[in-house]
C-alpha positions in Angstrom: 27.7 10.0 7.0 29.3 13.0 8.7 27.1 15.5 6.6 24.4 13.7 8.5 26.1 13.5 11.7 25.8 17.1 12.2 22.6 17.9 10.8 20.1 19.5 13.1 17.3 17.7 12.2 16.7 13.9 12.8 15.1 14.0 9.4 18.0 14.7 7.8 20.4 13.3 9.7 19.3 9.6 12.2 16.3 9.1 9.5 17.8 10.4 6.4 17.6 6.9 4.8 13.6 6.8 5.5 12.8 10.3 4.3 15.3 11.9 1.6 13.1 11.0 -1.1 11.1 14.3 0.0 14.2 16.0 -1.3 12.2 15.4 -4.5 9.8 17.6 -3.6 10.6 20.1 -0.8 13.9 20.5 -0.5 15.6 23.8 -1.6 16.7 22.7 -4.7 13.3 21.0 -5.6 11.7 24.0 -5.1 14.2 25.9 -7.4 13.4 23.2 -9.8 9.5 24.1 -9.9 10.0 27.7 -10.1 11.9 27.3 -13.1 9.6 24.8 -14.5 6.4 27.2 -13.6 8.2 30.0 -15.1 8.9 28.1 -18.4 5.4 26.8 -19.2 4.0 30.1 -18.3 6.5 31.7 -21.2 5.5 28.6 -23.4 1.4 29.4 -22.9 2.3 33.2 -23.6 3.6 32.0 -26.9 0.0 29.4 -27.3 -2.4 32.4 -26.6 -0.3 34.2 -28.5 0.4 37.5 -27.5 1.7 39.3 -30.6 5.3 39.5 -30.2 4.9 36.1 -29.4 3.3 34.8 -32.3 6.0 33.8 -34.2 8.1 31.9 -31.8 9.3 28.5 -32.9 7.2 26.0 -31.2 9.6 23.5 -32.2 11.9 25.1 -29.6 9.6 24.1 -26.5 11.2 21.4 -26.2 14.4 23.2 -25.8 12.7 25.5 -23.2 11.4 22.3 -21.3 14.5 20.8 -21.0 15.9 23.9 -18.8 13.8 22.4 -15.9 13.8 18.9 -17.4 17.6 18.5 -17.3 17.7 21.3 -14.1 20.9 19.7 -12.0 23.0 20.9 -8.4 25.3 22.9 -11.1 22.3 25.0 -12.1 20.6 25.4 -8.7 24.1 26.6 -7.6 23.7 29.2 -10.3 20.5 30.7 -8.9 21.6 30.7 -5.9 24.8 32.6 -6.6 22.5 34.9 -9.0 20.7 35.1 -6.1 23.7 36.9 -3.8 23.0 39.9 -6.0 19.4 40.3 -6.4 18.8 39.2 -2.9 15.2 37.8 -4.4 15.0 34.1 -5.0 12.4 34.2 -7.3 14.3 37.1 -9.4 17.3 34.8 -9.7 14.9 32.1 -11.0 14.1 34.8 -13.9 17.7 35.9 -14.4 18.6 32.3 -14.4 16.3 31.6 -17.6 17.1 34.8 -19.2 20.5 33.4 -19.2 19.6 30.6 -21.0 17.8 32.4 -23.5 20.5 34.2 -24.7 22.7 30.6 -24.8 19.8 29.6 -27.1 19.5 33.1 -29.4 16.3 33.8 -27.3 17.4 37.1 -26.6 14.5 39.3 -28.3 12.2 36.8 -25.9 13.6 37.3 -23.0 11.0 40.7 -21.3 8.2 38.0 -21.4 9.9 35.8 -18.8 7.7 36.7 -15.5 5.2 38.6 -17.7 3.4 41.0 -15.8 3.5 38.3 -13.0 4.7 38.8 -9.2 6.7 36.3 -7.1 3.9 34.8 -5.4 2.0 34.0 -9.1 5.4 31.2 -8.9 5.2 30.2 -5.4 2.1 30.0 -5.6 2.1 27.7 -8.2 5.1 25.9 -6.9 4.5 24.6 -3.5 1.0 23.2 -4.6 2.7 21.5 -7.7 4.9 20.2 -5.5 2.4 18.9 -2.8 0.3 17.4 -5.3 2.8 15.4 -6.5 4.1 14.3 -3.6 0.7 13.3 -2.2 -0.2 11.0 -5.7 2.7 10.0 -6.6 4.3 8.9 -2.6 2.3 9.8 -0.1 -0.6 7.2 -0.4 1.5 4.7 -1.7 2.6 4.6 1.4 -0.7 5.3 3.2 -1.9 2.5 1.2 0.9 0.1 2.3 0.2 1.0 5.5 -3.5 -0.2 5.2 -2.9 -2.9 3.3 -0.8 -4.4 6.1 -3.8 -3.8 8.5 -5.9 -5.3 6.3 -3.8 -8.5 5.7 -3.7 -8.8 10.0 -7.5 -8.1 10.3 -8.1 -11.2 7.8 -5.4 -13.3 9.6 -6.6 -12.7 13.1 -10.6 -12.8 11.8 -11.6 -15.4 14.1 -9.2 -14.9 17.2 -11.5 -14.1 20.6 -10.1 -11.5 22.4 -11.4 -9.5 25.8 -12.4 -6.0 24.8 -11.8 -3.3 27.7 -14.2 0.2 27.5 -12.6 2.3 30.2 -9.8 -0.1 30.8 -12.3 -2.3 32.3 -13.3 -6.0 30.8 -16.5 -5.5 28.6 -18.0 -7.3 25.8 -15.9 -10.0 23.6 -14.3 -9.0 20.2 -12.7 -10.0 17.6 -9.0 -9.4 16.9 -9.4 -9.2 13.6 -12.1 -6.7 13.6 -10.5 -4.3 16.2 -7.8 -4.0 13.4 -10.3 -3.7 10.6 -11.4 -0.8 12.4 -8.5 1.1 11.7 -8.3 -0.2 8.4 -12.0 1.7 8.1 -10.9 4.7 9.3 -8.2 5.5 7.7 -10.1 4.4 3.9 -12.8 7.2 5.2 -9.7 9.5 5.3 -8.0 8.6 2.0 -11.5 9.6 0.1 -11.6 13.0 2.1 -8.4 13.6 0.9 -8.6 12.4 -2.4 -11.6 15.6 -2.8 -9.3 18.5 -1.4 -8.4 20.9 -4.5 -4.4 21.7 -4.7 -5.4 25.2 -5.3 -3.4 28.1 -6.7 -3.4 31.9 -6.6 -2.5 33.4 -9.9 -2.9 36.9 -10.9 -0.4 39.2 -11.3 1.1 41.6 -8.2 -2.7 41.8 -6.3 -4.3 38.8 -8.1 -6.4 41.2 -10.2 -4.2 40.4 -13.5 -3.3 44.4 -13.3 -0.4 44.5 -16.0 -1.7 41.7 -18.2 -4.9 44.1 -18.5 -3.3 47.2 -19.0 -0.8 46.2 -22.0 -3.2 43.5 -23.5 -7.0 44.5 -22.8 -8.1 42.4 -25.4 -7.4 39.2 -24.4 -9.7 37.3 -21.2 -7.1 36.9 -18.4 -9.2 35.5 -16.1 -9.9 32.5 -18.5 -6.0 32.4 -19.3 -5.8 31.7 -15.3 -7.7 28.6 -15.4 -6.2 27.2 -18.6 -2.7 27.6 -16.9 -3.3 26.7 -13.9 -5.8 24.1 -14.3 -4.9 22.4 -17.3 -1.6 22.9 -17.8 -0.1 22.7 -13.8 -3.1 20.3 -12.9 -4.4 22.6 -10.0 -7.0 25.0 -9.0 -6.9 28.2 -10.1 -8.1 30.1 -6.9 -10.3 33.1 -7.5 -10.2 35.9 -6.8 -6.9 36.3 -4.4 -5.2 38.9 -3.5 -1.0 38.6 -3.7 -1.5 35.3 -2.3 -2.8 32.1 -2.2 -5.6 32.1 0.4 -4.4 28.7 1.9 -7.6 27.4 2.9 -7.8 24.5 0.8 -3.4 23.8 1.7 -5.1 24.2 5.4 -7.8 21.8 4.7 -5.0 19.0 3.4 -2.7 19.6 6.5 -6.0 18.6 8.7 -6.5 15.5 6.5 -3.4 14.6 6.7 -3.3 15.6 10.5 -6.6 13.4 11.0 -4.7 10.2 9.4 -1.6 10.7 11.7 -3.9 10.6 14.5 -5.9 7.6 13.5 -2.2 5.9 12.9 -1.1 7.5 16.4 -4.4 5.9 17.8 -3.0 2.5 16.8 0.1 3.2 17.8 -1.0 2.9 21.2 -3.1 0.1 21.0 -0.7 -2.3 19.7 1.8 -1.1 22.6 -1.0 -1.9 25.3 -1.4 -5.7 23.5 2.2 -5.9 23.7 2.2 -4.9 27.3 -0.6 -7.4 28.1 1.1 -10.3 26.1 -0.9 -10.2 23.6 1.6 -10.0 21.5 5.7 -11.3 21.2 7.7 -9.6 19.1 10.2 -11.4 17.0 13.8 -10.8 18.2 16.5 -9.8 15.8 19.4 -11.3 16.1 22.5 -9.2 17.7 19.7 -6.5 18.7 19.1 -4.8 22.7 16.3 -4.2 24.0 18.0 -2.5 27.0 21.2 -1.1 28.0 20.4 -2.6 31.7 18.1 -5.4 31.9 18.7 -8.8 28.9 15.5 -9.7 28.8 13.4 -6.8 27.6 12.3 -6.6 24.1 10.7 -2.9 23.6 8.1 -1.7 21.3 10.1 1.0 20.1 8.8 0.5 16.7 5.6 2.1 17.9 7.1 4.3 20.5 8.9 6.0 17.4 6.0 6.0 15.5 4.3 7.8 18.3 6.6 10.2 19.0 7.1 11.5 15.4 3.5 11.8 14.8 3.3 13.8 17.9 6.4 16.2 16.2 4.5 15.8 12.4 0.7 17.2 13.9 2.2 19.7 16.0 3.9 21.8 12.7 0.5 20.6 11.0 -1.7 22.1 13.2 0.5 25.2 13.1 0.5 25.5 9.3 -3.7 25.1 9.0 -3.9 27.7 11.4 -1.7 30.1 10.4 -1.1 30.0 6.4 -5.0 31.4 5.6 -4.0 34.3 7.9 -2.0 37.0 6.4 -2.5 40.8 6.6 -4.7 42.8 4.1 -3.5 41.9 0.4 -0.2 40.0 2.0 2.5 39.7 4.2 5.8 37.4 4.3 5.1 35.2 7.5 3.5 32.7 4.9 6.8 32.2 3.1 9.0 31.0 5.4 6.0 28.7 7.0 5.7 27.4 3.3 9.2 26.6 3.7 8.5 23.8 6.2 5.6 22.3 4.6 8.3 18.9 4.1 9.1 18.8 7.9 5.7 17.6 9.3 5.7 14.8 5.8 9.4 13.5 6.3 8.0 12.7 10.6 4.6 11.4 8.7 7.2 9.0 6.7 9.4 8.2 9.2 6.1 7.1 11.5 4.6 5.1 9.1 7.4 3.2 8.3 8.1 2.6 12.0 4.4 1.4 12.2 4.9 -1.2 9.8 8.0 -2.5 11.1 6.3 -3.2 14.6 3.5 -4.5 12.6 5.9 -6.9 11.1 7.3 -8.0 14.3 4.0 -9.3 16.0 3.7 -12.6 17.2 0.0 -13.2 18.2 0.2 -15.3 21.8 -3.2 -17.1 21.7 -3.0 -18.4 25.2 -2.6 -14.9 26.6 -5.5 -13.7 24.6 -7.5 -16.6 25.9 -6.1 -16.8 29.6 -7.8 -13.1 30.2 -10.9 -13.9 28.9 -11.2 -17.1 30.9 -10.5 -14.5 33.7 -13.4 -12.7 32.7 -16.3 -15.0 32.4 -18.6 -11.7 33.9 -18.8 -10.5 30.4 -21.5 -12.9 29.7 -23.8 -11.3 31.5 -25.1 -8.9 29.0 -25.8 -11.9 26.9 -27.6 -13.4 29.7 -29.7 -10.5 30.9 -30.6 -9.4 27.5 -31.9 -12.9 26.8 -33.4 -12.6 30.2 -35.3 -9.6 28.5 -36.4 -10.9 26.0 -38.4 -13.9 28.0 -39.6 -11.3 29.8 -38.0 -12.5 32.9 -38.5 -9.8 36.2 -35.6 -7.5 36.8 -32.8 -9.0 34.9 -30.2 -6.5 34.6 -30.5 -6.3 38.5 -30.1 -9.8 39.1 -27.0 -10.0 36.8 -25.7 -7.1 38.5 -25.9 -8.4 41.8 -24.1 -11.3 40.8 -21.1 -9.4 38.8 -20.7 -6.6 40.9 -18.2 -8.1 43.6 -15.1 -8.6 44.4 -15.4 -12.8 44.6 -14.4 -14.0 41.1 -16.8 -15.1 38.8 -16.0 -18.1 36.7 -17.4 -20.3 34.7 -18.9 -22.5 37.3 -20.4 -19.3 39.3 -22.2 -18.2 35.9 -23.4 -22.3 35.5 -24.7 -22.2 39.1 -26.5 -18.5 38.4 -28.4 -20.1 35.3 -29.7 -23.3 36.5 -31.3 -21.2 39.5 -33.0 -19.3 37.1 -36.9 -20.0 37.2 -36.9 -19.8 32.6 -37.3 -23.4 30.9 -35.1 -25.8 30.0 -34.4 -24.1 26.6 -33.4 -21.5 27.5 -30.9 -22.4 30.1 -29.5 -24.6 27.1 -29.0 -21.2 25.2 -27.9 -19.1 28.1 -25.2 -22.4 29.1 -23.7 -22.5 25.3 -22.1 -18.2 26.1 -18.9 -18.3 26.7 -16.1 -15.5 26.6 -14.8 -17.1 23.8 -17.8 -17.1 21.5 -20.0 -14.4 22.8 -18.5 -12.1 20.2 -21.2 -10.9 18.1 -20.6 -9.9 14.2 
């Protein structure tokens, strides 16, 4: 508790509880963690291809190799890290780390084809993408999908519930409740596919991506193909082609608008399900011993969605800044990408902490029929489009100005005015009978 008292960062400190599970993935210590597993299956596919001095290794003894990341604790990141004081080079210390090992494990005359002809970015590289892609399949939209799943449970329960829609904050056209939450339900499935086609892509290619040193001591073997094996069937990503030091980031770019998009669409709803709880749409169910404000007993906030909102806001801001910058990086590389890399976790721990806000207010509704109800009984005008357009289809003479001239004022209009405005209508009995069954509660379309 007092570690998280003084952290900086909300994330890690007020919200901790929501979103230290992305410690898994992008904290320090993750990262460590894939580094030293990249760094280990590259060794172990040096010893499949097999280079010659590799040829002979033990395969037996990969599982031994695999357990260095497998097993990889705080004790052993503290090593790297202390490794690391000397070599000021974090990816170096990874290496030194493992060479280390090799020699606890009689590895020694094995040790030169750790990092292989390979630069630091070939493990970042590799790394940060592994990481994201895990993170994204294995969290990420199993929350997403809770998320929608929730939606979609509302939109079926409030299927049939009338409400008054409002285009420019002004009454328009009847909806459904139900459907005005399917819509978001919609939109966000739209996004899920998008992101469910972006490649986690991964430079990997020696100091300038053209596999230079792998060429030069081993000219007979296909590097290039090497590349894709690794990285695509044994790490699971892309292998991006050609690079030069670095990743190109467009695809990591790509992801961060996805995932930007969805925010926005969750952001969007955010605000609609304050407004319905501003217009007593909604109650919200009270828990007990909780405020709602400092000053005034009887207020009951939708903080829920106000937090949402607000982290959202924080998470697309450091989105936006990562798809604009990361694919931008001077001639063959410079190091601004690596410490933006660094804060890939940020913008998904806010992400986290908003949807989990979201679905807390969403579990606190309580739909208030009679409010719903009340303002469209208010708003008996919005039968008018029913009535002209039936008007236009009889062919009847001007109908949209005749409706407007009755709408347009500042007298209200109620169900008796529109009763009175029908059966002064020179159309046939029939019709009238149609035009008589609209009502704000039905006229709702599909």
């Amino acid at each position: 508790m007092e570690e998280q008292l003084r952290a900086i960062s909300p994330v890690d400190g007020r919200y901790h509880k929501v979103s230290k599970k992305l410690g898994n993935y992008f904290s320090e210590f993750a990262l460590i963690q894939y580094r030293v597993r990249v760094e280990i299956e590259y060794f172990i596919a040096l010893c499949e291809l097999p280079l010659p001095q590799l040829q002979n290794f033990d395969r037996a003894r990969f599982i031994e190799l695999r357990d260095i990341y497998l097993d990889f604790d705080l004790k052993d990141a503290m090593r790297i890290k202390e490794i690391e004081k000397t070599t000021n080079h974090d990816v170096k210390a990874v290496e030194y780390f493992i060479k280390e090992h090799f020699e606890k494990l009689d590895l020694e005359k094995y040790q030169e084809f750790i990092h292989f002809g390979l630069t630091s970015q070939d493990i970042n590289n590799t790394s940060v993408p592994l990481s994201l892609k895990e993170y994204i399949e294995q969290d990420y939209l199993a929350l997403l999908g809770d998320l929608v799943v929730s939606l979609s449970d509302l939109a079926d329960q409030w299927a049939d519930i009338p409400m008054l829609a409002r285009t420019h904050g002004q009454p328009a056209s009847p909806t459904r409740l139900g459907k005005e939450i399917e819509v978001f339900v919609e939109r966000l499935d739209q996004q899920m596919r998008l992101l469910r086609h972006i490649p986690f892509a991964a430079k990997f290619g020696g100091a300038t991506g053209n596999f230079n040193a792998h060429h030069l001591c081993y000219p007979e073997y296909d590097w290039k193909a090497f590349g894709d094996q690794f990285v695509g069937e044994i790490l699971g990503l892309q292998h991006s082609w050609p690079t030069t030091q670095i990743e190109h980031y467009d695809h990591l770019a790509a992801l961060f608008d996805c995932l930007k998009r969805i925010n926005t669409i969750v952001l969007d709803l955010d605000r609609d399900m304050w407004t319905y709880i501003s217009m007593d749409y909604f109650k919200q169910r009270i828990k007990e011993g909780e405020v709602g404000s400092s000053a005034m007993p009887h207020k009951v906030n939708p903080i829920d969605f106000e937090n949402s909102e607000g982290n959202l806001g924080i998470a697309n801001a450091l989105f936006e800044h990562l798809s604009a910058k990361l694919p931008v990086s001077r001639l063959q590389r410079d190091l601004t990408d690596s410490t933006v890399l660094r804060n890939i976790g940020v913008p998904l721990a806010h992400t986290v902490i908003a949807f989990n806000a979201t679905m807390k207010g969403l579990g606190k509704l309580l739909l208030n029929p009679a409010a719903l109800d009340a303002d469209l009984e208010a708003n008996w005008a919005v039968v008018a489009e029913g009535i002209q357009n039936i008007l236009r289809r009889e062919g009847y003479p001007k109908p949209y100005e005749a409706l407007k001239a009755l709408t347009r004022t500042n007298e209200g209009i109620n169900a008796k005015t529109i009763a009175s405005f029908i059966e002064g209508l020179e159309v046939s009995e029939t019709i009238k009978t149609e035009m008589r069954a609209i009502s704000p509660q039905n006229y709702t379309g599909l």
